[in-house]
N, C-alpha and C positions, 0 to 999 in steps of 0.2 A: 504494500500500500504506500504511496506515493503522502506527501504531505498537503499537496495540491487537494487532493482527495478526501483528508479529512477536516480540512478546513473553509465553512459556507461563508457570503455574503451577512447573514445574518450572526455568526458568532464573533462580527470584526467590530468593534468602537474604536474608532478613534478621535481621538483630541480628549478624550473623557477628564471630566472634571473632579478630581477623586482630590483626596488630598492624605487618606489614612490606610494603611496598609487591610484591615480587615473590610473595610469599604471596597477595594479591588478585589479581593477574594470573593466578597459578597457575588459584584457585579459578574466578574468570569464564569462564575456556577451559574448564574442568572441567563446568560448567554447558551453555556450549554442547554441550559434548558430548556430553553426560548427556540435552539436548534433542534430539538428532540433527542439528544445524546442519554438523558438520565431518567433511568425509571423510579430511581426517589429521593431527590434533591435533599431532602435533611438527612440522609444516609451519605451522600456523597461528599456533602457537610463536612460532616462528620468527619470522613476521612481527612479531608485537606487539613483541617485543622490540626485532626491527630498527627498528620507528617508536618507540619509546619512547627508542632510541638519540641519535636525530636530535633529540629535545625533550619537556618532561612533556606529558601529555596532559592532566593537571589543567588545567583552569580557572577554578578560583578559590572562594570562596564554598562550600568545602566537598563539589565537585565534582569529580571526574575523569574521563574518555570514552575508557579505552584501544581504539583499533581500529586497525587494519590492512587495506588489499584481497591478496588471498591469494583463489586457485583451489584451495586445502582449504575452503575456504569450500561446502558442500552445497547448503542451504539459508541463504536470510536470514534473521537474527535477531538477536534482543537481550536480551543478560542486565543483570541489574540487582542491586545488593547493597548496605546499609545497614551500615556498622561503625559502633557509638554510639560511641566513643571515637577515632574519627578515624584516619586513618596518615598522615605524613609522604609526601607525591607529590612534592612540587615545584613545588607552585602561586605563582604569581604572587602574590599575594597575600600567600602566608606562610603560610593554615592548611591543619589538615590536611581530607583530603579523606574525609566520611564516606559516600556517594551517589556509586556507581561503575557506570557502565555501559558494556559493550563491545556 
C-alpha cells in the first residue's frame, strides 16, 4: 500500500489553528473519523494517548507522528495537518512541531 493510498482529501487541514498539543490529537482522530478509518473513536482515544504516555511522538525538525495499533482501527489510514505557528510536543530537538501526522 502506497501512502498516496491511504491518505483522503478529507483527513488533510491545513493552516489549522490549534495552539495545545492535546487539541491536535483531539483534531487528527476527528479527521480519521470524519474519513471513516475508526470503528470506535474513544477506543482509538485511548490508544494514542496510552502511547503518547510512554514518550512524545514528535521527532524533531518540526515534526510529530502521533499513532497507536488499536483494533478501533476500521480501515488504514492517514491524516495529516499543518499548524503555521507551531505547538509545543516534546520534540527532541526543542521546536515546536508544525507537520503532524497520525
Amino acid at each position: 500500500m502506497r501512502t498516496k493510498d491511504l491518505l483522503k482529501p478529507q483527513s488533510i487541514l491545513l493552516h489549522a489553528d490549534i495552539t495545545e498539543k492535546q487539541e491536535a490529537i483531539r483534531t487528527l482522530i476527528e479527521l480519521h473519523d470524519q474519513a471513516g478509518n475508526l470503528s470506535d473513536k474513544e477506543e482509538y482515544t485511548k490508544g494514542i494517548l496510552a502511547r503518547e504516555e510512554e514518550s512524545t511522538t514528535a521527532v524533531g525538525e518540526g515534526i510529530a507522528i502521533p499513532h497507536c495499533k488499536s483494533p478501533a482501527v476500521k480501515t488504514p489510514g492517514l491524516t495529516a495537518m499543518t499548524v503555521d505557528q507551531g505547538i509545543e510536543y516534546g520534540a527532541p530537538d526543542g521546536k515546536p512541531s508544525n507537520l503532524l501526522f497520525m
